[in-house]
PARO-496955 format. One record per residue (C-alpha): residue in three letters; x, y, z. Coordinates in pm, whole numbers, plus 32768, in hexadecimal, padded with zeros to 4 digits. Last residue first. Layout:
- ALA,X,Y,Z
...
// end
This chain:
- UNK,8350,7D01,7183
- UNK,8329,7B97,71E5
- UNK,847A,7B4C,7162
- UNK,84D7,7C3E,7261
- UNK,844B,7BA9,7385
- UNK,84DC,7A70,733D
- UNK,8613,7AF0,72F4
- UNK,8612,7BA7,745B
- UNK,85A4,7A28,750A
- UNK,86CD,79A8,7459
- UNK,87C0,7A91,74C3
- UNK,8767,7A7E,7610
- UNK,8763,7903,761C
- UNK,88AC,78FC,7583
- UNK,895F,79E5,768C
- UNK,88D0,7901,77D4
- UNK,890F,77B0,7759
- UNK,881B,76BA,77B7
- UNK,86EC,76A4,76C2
- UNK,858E,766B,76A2
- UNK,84DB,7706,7568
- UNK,8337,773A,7576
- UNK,81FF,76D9,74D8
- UNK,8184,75ED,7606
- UNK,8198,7465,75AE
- UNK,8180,7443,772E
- UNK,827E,7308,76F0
- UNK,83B2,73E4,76E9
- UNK,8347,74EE,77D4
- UNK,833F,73DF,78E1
- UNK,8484,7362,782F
- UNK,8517,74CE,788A
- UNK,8496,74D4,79CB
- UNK,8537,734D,7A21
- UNK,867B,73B3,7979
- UNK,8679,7500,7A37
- UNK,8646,7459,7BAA
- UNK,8712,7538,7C57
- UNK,87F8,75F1,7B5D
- UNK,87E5,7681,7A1B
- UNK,86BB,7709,7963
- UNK,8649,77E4,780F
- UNK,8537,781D,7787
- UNK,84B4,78A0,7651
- UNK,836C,790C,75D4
- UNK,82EC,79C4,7497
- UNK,8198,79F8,748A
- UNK,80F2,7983,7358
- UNK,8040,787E,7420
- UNK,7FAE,793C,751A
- UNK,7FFF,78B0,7689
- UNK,7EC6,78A5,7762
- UNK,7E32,7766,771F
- UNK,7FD5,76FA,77C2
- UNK,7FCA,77AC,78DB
- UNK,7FF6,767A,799E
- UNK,80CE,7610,78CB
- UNK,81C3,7732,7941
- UNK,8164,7710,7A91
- UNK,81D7,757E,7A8E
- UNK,8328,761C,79EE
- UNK,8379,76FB,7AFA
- UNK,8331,75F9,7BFD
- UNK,83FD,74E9,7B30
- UNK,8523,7610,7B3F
- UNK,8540,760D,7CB2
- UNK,8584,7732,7D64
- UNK,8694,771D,7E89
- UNK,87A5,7723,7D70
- UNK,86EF,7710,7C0F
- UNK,8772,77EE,7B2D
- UNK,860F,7893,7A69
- UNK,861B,7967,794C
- UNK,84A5,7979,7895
- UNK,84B4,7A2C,775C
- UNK,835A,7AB4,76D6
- UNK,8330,7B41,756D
- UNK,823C,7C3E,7505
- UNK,81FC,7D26,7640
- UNK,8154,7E85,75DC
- UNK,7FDF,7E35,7635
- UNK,803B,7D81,779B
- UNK,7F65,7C5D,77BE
- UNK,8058,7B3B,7779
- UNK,8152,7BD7,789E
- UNK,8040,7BBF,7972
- UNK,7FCB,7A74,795B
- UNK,8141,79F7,7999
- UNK,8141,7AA2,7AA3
- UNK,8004,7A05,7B01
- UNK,809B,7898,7ABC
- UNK,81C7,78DF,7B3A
- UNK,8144,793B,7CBF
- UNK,8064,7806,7CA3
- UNK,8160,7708,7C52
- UNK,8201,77C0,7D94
- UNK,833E,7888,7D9B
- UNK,845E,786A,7E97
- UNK,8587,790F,7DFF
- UNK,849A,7A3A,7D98
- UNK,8396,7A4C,7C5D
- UNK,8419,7B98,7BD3
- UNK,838A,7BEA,7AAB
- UNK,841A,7D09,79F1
- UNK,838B,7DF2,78D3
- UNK,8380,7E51,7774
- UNK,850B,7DFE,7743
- UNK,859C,7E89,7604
- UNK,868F,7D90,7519
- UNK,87D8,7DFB,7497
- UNK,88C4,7CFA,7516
- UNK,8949,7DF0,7641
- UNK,87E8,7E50,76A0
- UNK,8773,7CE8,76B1
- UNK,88A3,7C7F,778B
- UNK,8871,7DAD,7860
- UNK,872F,7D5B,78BE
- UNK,8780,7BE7,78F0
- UNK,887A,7C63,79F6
- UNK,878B,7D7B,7AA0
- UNK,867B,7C32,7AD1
- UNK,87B9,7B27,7B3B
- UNK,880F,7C19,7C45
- UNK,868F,7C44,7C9F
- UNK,8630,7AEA,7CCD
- UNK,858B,79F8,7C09
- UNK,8542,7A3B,7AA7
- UNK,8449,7AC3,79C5
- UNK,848A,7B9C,78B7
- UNK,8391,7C30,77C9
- UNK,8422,7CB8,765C
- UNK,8356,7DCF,75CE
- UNK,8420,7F28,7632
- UNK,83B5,802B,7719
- UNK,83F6,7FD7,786D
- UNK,8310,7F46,799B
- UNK,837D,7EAA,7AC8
- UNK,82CD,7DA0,7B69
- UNK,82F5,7CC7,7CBE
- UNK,825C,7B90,7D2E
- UNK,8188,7B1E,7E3E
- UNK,8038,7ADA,7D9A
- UNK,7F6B,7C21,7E55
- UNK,80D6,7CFD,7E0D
- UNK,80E8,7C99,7C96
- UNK,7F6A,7D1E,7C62
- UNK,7F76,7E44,7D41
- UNK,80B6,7E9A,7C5E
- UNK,7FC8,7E23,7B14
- UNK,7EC5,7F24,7B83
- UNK,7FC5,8049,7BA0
- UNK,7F23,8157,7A99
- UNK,7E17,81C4,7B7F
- UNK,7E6D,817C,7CB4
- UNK,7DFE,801D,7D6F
- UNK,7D77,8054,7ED5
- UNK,7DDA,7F79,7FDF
- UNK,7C85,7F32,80E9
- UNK,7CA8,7D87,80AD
- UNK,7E3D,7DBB,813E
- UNK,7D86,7E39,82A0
- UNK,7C8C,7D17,82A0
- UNK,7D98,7C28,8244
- UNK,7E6C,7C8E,8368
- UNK,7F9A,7B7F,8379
- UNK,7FE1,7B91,8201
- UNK,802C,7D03,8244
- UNK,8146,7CF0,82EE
- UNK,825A,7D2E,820B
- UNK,81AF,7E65,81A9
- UNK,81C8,7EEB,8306
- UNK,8090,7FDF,833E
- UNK,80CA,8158,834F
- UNK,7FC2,8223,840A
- UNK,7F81,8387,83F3
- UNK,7E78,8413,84A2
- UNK,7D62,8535,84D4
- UNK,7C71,85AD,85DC
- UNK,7CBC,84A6,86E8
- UNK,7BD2,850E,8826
- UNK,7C3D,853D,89A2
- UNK,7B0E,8581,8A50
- UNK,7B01,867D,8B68
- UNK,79A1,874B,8AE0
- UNK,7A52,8856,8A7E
- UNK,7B36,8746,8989
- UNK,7C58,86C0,89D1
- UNK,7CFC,86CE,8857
- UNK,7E2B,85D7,8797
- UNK,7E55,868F,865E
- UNK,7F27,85E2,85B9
- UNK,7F1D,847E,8636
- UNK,805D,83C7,857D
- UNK,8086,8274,8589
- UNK,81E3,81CE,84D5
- UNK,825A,805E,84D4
- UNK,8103,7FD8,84EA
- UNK,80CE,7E4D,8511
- UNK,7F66,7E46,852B
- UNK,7F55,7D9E,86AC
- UNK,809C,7E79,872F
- UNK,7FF6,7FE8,86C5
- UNK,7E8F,7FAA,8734
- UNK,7F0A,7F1D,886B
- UNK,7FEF,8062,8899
- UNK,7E8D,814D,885F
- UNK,7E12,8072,891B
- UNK,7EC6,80C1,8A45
- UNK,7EEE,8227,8A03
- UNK,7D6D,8229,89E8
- UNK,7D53,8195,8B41
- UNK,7E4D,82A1,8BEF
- UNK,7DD1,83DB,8B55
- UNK,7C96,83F9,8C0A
- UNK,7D48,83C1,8D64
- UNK,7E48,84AE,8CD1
- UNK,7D3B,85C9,8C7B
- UNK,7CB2,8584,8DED
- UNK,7DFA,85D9,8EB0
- UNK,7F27,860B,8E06
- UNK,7FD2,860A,8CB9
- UNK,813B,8666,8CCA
- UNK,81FA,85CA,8BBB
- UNK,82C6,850F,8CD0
- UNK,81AD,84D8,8D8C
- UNK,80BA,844D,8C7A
- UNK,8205,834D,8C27
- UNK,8211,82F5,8D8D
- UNK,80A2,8281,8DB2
- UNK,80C6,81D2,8C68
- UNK,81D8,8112,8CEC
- UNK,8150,80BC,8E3D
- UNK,8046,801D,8D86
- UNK,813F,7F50,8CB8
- UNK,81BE,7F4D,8B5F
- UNK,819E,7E0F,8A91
- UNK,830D,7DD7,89C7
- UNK,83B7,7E9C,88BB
- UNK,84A2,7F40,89A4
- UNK,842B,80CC,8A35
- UNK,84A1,820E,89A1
- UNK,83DD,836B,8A27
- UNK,83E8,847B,8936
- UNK,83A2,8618,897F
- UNK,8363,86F7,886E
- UNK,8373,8887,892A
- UNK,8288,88F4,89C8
- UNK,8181,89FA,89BD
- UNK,8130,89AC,884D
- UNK,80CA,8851,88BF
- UNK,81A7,86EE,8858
- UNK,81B4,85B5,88C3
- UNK,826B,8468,884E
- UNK,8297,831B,8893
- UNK,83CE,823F,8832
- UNK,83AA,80E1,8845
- UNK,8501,8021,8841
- UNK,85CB,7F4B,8770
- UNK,86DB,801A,879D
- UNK,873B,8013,8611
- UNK,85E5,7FE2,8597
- UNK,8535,80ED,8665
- UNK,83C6,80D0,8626
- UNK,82F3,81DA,863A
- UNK,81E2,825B,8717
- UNK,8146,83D7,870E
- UNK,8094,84CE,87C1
- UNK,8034,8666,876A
- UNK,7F94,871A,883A
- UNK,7E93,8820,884D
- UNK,7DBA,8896,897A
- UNK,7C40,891D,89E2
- UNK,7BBD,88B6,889A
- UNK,7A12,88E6,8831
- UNK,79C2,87A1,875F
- UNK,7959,8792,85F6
- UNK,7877,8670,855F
- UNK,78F5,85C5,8444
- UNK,78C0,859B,82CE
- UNK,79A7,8514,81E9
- UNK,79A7,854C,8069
- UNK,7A04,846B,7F4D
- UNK,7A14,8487,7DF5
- UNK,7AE4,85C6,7DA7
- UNK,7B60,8595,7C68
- UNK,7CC5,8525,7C4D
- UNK,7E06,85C6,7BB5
- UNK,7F47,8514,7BF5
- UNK,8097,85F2,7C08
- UNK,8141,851F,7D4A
- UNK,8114,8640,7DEE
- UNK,7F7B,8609,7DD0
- UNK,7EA5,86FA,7D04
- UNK,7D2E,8700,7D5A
- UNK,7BEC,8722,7C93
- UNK,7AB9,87D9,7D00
- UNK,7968,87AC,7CC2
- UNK,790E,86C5,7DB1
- UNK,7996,87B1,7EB2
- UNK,7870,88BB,7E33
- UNK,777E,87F7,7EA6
- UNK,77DD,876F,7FD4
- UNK,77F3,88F2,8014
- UNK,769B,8931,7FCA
- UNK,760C,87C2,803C
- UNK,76F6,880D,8188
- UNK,764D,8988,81D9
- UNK,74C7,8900,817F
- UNK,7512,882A,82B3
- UNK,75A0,8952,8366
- UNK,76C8,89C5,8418
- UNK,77FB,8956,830A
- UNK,7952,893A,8341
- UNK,7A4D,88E6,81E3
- UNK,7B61,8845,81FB
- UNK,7C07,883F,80AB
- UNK,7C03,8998,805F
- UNK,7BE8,8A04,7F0C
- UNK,7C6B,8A76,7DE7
- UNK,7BCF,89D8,7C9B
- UNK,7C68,8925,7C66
- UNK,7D05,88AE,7DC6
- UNK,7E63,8891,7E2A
- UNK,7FB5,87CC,7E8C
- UNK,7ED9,86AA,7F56
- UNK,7FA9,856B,7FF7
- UNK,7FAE,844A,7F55
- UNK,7FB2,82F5,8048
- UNK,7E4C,8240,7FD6
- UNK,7DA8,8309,7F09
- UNK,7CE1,846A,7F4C
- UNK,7BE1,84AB,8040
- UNK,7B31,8611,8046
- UNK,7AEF,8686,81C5
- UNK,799B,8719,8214
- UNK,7981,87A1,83A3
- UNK,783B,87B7,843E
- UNK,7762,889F,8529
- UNK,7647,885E,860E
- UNK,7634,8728,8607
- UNK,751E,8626,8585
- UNK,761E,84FB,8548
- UNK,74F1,8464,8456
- UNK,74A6,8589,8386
- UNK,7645,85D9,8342
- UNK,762E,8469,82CE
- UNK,7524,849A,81FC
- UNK,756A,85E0,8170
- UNK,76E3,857A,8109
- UNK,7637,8435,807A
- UNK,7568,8529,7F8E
- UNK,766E,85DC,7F27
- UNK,7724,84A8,7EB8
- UNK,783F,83AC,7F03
- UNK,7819,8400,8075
- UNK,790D,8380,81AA
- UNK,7888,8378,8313
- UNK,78CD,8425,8453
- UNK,7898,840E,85A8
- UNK,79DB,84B5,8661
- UNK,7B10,83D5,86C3
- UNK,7B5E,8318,87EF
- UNK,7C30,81E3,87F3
- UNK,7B8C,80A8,8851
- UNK,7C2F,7FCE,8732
- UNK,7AB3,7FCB,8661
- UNK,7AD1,8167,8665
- UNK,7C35,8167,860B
- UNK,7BFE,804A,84D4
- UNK,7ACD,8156,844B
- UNK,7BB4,8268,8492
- UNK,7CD4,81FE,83C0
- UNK,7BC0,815B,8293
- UNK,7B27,82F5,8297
- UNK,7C68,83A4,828E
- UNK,7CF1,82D3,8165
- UNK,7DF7,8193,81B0
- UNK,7F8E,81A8,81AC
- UNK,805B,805D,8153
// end
């Protein structure tokens, strides 16, 4: 997961890491505001795009940072950035509906830092780079470095004097910012000293683990939906996954080996999938019940087969999110499941005595052909 501009140097600034003042504007009139309030001299305007695209162009053409040296400079060009659309590489077209706006700083040197994650060597690696030398990495194990560390890493990339003493405690945080949010990649591109001595972040990257996310709420609340992928966001906040195709016939099952298998099945019989709902070997009645949810909300589904072999899942879960989505089931939508395994008996007679409008069965091949006749006879 990849933030904007504005949400990465918001989280810097709280974390003790140095970055300009700045604020984001949703309108020419914020954009004056906020240059108003900083009260410098001259000012930088960076559009902000979604969460992990990068930009491809502008329509009209334009620059995407713009510097300005007036107040009446930033409502001008603030402007004329609302007014623009950008391309992404991924092909997306957005308008232009953020700016930021920060203060600009006078550089005395450029570099280039990064952290990673090595997997394989379960090590840190660290990174430098300036156009008078060439990229230099430092590893270190995935543990609390010490002050004698940091000293020695300054040496070996050769920073002396005051501009390491000013160095040293943003280093530090910068690695406490990186262990306490779980990132597996942190990128500061420029990283400037300034000609007053300070060493300033003027842009980042920063890659959180996915995995992790659970753990830092108030980094997971700050995700951005796209346009187009609101019932991804949707699968990924209730812990299941969803893939999308073109037919009508919804499939949820447990695992991803039994998902491509009931694909197939349905493709070789003659029906078309609409999209697959994977609920995991450990699903909750929760978990079901908004899968569940959003299978019945997509416009093209018109049948719904649920697949589940219980093995670490148990069927009576499956089945207790099934009636609890019951006031959401339509009545003249076909629905057939089918379940084998741990505790399939006591799912199925769950199902049973729900009096929900829909077909339990056992055997694999005849509950895909039934669900696909269903659907047909609908037709």
């Amino acid at each position: 997961m990849e933030l904007c501009e504005y949400q990465n140097k918001r989280l810097l600034r709280d974390n003790k890491i140095p970055v300009l003042k700045g604020g984001v504007a949703y309108t020419v009139e914020e954009a004056v505001q906020i240059a108003s309030d900083m009260n410098a001299q001259s000012y930088r305007l960076h559009v902000q795009i979604p969460q992990g695209e990068k930009i491809l162009k502008y329509i009209p053409s334009v620059k995407g940072n713009l510097d300005a040296h007036s107040i009446e400079e930033v409502e001008k060009l603030a402007t004329k950035l609302f007014q623009t659309k950008v391309v992404t590489i991924s092909n997306r077209e957005y308008p232009v509906q953020r700016i930021y706006i920060e203060e600009l700083c006078q550089i005395e040197k450029r570099l280039s830092f990064s952290m990673r994650v090595d997997t394989q060597k379960q090590k840190m690696i660290f990174s430098f780079f300036c156009k008078k030398k060439k990229n230099m990495e430092c590893e270190i194990p995935l543990k609390k470095p010490t002050v004698l560390f940091w000293c020695r890493l300054l040496k070996i990339f050769e920073f002396q004097g005051m501009q390491s003493a000013a160095l040293l405690p943003i280093l530090k945080n910068m690695y406490s910012f990186f262990m306490k949010y779980n990132v597996v990649f942190m990128e500061f591109d420029p990283l400037v000293l300034t000609k007053e001595g300070k060493w300033i972040v003027l842009d980042s990257q920063i890659q959180f683990d996915d995995e992790a996310l659970f753990l830092h709420p108030e980094i997971s609340k700050l995700r951005e939906t796209p346009k187009g992928e609101e019932s991804q966001e949707r699968a990924r906040l209730y812990n299941f996954r969803y893939l999308p195709f073109d037919g009508n016939i919804a499939c949820l099952v447990n695992g991803s080996g039994l998902g491509a298998a009931t694909i197939d099945m349905i493709v070789e019989h003659g029906g078309r999938p609409a999209c697959l709902l994977d609920v995991g070997t450990e699903p909750t009645k929760e978990s079901v019940f908004q899968a569940l949810k959003l299978a019945l909300s997509e416009p093209n589904v018109e049948g719904i087969f649920v697949n589940i072999f219980g093995g670490i899942t148990r069927c009576d879960v499956i089945a207790d999110g099934l009636i609890s989505a019951s006031q959401e089931i339509s009545v003249g939508m076909p629905l057939v499941v089918r379940m084998d395994g741990t505790n399939a008996l006591v799912g199925s007679r769950l199902l049973f005595d729900s009096r929900l409008p829909l077909i339990v069965m056992k055997e694999f091949d005849e509950a895909v052909k039934t669900i696909i006749k269903q659907v047909e006879d609908l037709l």
